[in-house]
FINU-227828 format. One record per atom (N, C-alpha, C, O, CB): x, z, y. Coordinates in steps of 0.2 Angstrom, whole numbers, plus 5000, padded with zeros to 4 digits. Each point is the difference from the previous one (the first is absolute). Glycine has a CB too. Layout:
<atoms>
<atom><xx>X</xx><zz>Z</zz><yy>Y</yy></atom>
...
</atoms>
This chain:
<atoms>
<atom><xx>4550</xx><zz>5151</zz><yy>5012</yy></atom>
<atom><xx>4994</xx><zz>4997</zz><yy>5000</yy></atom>
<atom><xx>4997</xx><zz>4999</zz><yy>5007</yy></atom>
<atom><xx>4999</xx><zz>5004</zz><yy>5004</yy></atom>
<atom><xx>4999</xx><zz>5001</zz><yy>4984</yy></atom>
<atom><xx>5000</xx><zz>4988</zz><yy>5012</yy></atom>
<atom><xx>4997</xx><zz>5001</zz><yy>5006</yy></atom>
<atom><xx>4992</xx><zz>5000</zz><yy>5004</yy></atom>
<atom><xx>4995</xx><zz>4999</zz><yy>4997</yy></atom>
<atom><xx>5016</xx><zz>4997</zz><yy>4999</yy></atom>
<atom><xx>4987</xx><zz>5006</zz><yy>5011</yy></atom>
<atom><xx>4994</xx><zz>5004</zz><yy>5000</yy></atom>
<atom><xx>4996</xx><zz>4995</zz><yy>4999</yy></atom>
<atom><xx>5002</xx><zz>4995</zz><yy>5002</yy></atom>
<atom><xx>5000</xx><zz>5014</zz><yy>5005</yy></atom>
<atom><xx>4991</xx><zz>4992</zz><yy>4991</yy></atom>
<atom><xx>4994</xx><zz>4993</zz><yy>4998</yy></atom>
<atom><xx>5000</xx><zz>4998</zz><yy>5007</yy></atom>
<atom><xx>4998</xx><zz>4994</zz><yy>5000</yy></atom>
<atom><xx>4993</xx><zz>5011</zz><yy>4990</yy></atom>
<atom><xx>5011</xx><zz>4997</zz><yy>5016</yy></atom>
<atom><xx>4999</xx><zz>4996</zz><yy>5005</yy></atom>
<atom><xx>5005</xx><zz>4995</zz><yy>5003</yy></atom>
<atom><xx>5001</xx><zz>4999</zz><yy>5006</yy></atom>
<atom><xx>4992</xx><zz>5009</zz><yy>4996</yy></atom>
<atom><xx>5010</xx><zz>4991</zz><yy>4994</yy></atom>
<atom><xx>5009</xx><zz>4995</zz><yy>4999</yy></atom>
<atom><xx>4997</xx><zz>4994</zz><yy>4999</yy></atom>
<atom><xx>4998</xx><zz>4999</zz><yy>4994</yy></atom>
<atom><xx>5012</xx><zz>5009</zz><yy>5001</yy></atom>
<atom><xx>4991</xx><zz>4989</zz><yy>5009</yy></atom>
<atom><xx>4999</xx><zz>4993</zz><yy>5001</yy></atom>
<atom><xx>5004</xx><zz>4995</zz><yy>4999</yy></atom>
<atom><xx>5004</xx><zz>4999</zz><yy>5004</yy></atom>
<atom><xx>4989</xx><zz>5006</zz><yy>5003</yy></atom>
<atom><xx>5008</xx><zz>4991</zz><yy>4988</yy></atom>
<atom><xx>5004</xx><zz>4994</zz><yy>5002</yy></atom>
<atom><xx>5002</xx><zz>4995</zz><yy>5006</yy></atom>
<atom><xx>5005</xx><zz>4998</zz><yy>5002</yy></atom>
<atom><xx>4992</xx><zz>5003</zz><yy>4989</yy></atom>
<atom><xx>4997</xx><zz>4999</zz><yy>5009</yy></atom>
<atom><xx>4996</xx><zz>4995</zz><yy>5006</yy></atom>
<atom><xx>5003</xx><zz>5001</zz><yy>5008</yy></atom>
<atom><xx>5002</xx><zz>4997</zz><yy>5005</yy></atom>
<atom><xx>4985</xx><zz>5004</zz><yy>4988</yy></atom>
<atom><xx>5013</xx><zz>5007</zz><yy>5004</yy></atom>
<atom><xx>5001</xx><zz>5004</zz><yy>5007</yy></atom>
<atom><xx>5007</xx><zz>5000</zz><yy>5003</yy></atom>
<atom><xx>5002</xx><zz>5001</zz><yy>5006</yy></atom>
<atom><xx>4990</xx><zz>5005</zz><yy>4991</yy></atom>
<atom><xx>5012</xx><zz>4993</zz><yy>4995</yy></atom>
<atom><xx>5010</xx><zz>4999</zz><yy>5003</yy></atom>
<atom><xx>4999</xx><zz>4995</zz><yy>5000</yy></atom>
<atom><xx>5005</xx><zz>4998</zz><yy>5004</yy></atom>
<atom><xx>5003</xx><zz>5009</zz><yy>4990</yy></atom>
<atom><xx>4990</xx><zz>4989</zz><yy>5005</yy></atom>
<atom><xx>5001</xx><zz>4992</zz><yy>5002</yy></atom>
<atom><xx>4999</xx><zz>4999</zz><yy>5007</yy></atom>
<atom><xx>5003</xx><zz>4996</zz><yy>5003</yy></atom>
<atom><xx>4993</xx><zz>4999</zz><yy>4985</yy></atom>
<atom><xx>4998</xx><zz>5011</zz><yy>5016</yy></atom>
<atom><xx>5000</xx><zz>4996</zz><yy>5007</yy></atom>
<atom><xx>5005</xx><zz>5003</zz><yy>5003</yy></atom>
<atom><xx>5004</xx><zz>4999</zz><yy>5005</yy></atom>
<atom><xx>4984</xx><zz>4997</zz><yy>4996</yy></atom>
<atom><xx>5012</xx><zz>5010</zz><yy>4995</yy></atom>
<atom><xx>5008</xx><zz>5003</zz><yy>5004</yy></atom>
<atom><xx>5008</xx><zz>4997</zz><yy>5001</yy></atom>
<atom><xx>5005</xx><zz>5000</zz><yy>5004</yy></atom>
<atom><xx>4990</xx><zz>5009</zz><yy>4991</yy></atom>
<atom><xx>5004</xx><zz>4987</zz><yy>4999</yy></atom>
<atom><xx>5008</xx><zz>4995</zz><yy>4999</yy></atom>
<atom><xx>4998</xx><zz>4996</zz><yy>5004</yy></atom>
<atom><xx>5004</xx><zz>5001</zz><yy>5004</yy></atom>
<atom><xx>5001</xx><zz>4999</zz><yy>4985</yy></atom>
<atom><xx>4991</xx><zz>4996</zz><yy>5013</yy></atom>
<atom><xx>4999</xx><zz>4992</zz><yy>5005</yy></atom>
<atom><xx>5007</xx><zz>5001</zz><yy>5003</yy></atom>
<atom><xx>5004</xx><zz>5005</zz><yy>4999</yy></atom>
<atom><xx>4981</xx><zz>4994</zz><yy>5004</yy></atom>
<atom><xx>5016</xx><zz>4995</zz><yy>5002</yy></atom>
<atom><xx>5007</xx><zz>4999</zz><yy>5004</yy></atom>
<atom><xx>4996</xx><zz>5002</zz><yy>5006</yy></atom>
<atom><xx>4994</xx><zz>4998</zz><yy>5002</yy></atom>
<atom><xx>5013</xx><zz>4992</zz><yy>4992</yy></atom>
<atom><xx>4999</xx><zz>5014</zz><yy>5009</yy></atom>
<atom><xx>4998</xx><zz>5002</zz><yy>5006</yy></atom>
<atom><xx>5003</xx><zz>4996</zz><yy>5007</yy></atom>
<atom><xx>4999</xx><zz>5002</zz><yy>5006</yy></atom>
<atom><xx>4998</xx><zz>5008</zz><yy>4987</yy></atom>
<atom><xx>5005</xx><zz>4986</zz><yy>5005</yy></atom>
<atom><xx>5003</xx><zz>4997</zz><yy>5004</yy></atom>
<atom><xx>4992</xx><zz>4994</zz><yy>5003</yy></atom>
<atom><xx>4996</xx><zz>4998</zz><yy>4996</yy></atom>
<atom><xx>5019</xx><zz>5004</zz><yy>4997</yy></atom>
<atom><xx>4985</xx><zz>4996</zz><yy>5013</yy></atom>
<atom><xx>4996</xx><zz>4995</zz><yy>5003</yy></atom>
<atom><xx>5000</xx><zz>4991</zz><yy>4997</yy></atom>
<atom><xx>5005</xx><zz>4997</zz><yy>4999</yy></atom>
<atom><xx>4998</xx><zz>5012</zz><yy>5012</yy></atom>
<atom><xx>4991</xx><zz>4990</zz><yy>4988</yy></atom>
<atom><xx>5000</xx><zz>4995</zz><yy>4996</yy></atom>
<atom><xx>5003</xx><zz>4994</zz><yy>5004</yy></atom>
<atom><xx>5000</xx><zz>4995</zz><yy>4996</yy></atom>
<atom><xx>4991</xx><zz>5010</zz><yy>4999</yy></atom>
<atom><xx>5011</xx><zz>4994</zz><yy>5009</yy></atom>
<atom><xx>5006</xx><zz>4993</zz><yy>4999</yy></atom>
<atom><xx>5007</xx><zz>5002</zz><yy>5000</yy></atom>
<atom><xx>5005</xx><zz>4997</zz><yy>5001</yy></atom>
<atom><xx>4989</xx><zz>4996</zz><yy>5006</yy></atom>
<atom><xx>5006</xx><zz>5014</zz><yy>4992</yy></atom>
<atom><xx>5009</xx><zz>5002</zz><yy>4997</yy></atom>
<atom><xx>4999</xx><zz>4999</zz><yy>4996</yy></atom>
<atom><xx>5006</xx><zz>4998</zz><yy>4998</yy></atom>
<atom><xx>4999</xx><zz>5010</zz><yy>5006</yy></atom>
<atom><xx>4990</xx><zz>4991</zz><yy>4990</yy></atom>
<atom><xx>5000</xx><zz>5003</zz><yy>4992</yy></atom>
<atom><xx>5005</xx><zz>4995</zz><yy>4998</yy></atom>
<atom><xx>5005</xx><zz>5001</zz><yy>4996</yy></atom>
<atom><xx>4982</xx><zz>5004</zz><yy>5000</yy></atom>
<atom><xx>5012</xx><zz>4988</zz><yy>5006</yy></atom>
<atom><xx>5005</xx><zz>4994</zz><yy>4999</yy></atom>
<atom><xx>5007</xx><zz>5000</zz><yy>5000</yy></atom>
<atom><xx>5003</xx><zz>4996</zz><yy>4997</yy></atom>
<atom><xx>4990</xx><zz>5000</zz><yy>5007</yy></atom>
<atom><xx>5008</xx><zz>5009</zz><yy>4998</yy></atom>
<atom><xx>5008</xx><zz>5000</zz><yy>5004</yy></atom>
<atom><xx>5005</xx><zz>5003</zz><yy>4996</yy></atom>
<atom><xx>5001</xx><zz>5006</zz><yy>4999</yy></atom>
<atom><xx>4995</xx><zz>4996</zz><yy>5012</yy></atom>
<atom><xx>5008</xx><zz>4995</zz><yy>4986</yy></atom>
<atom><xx>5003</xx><zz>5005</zz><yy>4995</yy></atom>
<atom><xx>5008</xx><zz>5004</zz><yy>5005</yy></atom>
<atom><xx>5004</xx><zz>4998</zz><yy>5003</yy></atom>
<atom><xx>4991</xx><zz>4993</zz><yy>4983</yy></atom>
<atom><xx>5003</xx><zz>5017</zz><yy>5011</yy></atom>
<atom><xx>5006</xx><zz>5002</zz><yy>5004</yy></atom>
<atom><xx>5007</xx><zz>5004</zz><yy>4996</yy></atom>
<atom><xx>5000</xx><zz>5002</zz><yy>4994</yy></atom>
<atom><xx>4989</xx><zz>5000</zz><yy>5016</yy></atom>
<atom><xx>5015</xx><zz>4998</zz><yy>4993</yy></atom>
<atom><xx>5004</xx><zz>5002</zz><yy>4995</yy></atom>
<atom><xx>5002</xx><zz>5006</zz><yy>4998</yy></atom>
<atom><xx>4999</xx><zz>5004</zz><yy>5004</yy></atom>
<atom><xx>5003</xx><zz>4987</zz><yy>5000</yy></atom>
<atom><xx>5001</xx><zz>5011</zz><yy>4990</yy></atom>
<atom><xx>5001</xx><zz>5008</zz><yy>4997</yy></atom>
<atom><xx>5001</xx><zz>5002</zz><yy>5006</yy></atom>
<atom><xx>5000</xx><zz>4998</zz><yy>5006</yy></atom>
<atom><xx>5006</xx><zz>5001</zz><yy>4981</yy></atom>
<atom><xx>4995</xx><zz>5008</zz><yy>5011</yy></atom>
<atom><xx>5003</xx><zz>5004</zz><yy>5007</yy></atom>
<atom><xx>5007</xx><zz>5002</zz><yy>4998</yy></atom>
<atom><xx>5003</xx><zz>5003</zz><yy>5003</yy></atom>
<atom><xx>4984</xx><zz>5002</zz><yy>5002</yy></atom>
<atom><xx>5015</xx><zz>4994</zz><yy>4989</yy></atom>
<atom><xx>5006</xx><zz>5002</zz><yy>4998</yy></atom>
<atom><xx>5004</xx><zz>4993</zz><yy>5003</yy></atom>
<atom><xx>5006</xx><zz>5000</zz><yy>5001</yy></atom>
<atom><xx>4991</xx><zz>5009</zz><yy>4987</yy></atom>
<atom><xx>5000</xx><zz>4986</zz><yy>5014</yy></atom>
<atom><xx>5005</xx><zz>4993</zz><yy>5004</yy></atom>
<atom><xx>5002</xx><zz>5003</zz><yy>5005</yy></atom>
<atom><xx>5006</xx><zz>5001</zz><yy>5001</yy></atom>
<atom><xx>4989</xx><zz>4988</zz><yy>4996</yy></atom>
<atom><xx>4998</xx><zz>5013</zz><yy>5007</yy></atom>
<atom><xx>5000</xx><zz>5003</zz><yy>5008</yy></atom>
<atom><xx>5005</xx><zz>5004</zz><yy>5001</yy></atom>
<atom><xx>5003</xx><zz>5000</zz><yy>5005</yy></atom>
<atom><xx>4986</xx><zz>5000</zz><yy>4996</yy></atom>
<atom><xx>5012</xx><zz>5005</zz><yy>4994</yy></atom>
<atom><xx>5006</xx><zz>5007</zz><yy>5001</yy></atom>
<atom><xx>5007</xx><zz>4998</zz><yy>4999</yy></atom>
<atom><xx>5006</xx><zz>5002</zz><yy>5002</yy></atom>
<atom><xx>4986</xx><zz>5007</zz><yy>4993</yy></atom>
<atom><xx>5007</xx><zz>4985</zz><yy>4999</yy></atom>
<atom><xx>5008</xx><zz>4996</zz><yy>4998</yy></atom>
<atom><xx>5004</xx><zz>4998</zz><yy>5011</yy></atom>
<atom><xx>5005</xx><zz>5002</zz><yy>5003</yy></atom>
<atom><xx>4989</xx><zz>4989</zz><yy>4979</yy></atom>
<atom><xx>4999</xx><zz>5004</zz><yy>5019</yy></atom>
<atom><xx>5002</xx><zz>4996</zz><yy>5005</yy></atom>
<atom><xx>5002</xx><zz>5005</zz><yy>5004</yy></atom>
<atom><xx>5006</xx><zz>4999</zz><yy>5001</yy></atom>
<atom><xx>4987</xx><zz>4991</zz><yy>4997</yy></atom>
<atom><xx>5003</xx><zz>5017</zz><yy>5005</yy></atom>
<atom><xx>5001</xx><zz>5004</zz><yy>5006</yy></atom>
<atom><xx>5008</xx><zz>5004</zz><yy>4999</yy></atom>
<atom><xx>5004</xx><zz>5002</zz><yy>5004</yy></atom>
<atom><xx>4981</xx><zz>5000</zz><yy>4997</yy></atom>
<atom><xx>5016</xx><zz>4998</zz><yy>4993</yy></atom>
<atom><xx>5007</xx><zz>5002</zz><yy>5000</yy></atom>
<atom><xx>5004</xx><zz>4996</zz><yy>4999</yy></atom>
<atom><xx>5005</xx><zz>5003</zz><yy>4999</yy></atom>
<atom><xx>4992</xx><zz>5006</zz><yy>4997</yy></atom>
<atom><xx>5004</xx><zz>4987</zz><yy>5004</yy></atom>
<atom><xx>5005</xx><zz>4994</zz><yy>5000</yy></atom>
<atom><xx>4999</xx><zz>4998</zz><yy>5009</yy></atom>
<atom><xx>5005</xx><zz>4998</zz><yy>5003</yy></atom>
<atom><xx>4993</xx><zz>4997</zz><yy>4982</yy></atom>
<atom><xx>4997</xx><zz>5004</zz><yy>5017</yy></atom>
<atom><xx>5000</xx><zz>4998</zz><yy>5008</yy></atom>
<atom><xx>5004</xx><zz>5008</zz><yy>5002</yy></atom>
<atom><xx>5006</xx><zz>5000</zz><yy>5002</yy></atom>
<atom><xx>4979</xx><zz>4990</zz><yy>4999</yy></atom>
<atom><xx>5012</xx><zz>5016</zz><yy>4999</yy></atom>
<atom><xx>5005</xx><zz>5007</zz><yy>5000</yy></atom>
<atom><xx>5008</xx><zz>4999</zz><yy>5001</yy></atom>
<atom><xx>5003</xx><zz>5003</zz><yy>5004</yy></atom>
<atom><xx>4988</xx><zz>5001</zz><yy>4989</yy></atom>
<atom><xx>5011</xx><zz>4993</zz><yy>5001</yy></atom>
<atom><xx>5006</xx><zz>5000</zz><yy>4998</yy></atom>
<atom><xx>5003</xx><zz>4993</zz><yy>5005</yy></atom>
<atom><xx>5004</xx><zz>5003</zz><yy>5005</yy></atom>
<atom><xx>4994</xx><zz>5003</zz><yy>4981</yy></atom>
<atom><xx>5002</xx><zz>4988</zz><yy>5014</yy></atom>
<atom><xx>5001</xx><zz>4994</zz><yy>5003</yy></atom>
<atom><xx>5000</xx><zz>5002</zz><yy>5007</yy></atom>
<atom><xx>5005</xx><zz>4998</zz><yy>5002</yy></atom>
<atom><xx>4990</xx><zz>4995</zz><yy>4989</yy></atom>
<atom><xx>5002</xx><zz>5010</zz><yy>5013</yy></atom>
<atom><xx>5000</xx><zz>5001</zz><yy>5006</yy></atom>
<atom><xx>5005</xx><zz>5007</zz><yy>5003</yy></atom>
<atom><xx>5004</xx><zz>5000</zz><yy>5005</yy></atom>
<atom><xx>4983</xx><zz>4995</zz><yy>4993</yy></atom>
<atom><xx>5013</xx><zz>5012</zz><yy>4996</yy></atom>
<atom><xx>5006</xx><zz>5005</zz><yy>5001</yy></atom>
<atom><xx>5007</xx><zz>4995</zz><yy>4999</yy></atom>
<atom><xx>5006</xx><zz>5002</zz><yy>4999</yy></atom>
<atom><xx>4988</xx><zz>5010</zz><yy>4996</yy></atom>
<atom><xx>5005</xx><zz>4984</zz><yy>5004</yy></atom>
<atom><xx>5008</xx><zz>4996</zz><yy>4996</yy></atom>
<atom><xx>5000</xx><zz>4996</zz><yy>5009</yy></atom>
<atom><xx>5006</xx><zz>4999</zz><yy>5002</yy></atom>
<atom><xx>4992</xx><zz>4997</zz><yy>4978</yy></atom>
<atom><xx>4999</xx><zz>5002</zz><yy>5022</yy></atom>
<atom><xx>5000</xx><zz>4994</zz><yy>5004</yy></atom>
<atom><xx>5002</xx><zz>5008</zz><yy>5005</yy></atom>
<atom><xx>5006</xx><zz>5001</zz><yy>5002</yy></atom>
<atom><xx>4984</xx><zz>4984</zz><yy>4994</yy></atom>
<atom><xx>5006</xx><zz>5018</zz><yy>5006</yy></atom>
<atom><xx>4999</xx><zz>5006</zz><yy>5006</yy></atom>
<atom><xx>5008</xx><zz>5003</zz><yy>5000</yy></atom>
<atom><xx>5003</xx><zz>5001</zz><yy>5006</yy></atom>
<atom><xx>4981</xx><zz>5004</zz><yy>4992</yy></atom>
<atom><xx>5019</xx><zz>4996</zz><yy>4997</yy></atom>
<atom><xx>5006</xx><zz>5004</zz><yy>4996</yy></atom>
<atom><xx>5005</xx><zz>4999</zz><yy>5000</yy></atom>
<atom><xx>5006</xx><zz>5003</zz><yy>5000</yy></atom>
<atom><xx>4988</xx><zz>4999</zz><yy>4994</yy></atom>
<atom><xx>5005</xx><zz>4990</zz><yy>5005</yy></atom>
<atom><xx>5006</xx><zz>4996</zz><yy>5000</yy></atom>
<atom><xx>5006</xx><zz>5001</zz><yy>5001</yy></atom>
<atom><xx>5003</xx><zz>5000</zz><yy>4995</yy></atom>
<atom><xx>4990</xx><zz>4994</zz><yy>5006</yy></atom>
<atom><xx>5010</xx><zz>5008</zz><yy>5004</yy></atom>
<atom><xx>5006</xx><zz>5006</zz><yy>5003</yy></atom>
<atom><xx>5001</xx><zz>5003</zz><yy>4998</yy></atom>
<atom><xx>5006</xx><zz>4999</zz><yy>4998</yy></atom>
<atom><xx>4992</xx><zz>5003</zz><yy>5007</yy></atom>
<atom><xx>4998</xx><zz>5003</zz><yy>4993</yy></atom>
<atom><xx>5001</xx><zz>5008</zz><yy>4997</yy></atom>
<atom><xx>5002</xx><zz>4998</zz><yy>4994</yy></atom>
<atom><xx>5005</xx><zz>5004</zz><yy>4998</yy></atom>
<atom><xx>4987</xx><zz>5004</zz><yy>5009</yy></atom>
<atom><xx>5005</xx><zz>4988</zz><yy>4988</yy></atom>
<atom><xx>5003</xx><zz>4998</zz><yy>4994</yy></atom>
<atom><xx>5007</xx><zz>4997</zz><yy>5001</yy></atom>
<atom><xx>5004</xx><zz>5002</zz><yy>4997</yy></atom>
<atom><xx>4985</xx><zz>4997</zz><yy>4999</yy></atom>
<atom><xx>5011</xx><zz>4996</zz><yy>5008</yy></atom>
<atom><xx>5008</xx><zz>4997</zz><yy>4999</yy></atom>
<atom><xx>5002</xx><zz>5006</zz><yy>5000</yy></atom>
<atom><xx>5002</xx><zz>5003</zz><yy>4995</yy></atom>
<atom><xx>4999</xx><zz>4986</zz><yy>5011</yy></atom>
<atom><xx>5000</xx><zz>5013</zz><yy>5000</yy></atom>
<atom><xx>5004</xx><zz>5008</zz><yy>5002</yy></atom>
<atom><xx>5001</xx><zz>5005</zz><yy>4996</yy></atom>
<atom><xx>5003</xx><zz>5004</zz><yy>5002</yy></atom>
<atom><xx>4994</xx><zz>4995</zz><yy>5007</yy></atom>
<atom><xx>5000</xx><zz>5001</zz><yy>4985</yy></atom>
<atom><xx>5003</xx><zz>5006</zz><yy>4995</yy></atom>
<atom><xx>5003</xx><zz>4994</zz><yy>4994</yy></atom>
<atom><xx>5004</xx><zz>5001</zz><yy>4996</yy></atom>
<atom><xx>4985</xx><zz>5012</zz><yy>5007</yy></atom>
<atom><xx>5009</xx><zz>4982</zz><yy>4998</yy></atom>
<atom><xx>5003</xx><zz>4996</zz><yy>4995</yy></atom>
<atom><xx>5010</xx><zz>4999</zz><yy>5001</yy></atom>
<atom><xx>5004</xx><zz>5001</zz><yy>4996</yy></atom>
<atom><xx>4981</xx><zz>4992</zz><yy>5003</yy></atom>
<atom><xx>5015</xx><zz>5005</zz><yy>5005</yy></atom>
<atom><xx>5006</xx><zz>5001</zz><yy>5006</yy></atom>
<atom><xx>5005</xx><zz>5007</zz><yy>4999</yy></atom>
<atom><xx>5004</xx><zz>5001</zz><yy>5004</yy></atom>
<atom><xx>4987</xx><zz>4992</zz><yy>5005</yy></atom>
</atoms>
């Protein structure tokens, strides 16, 4: 149950966006894209850096 001084009003100004009002516009993207992308840029770059060392056990 909650205390008589529990406000609705009051989580609402807690949720607002806290981001600055001419970001609010901006839509940004999941952050599960961001981690897809960082490990794929990760992987594509050891493959390029590596390249050698992979032939060479392939070999």
């Amino acid at each position: 149950m909650a205390p008589f001084f529990f406000d609705k009003n009051m989580t609402d100004k807690n949720n607002e966006e806290l981001r600055p009002s001419k970001m609010r516009g901006v839509a940004f993207p999941k952050a599960k894209y961001g981690v897809i992308a960082a490990i794929i840029i990760i992987v594509v770059v050891n493959l390029i850096y590596y390249k050698d060392f992979i032939i060479s056990l392939i070999n």
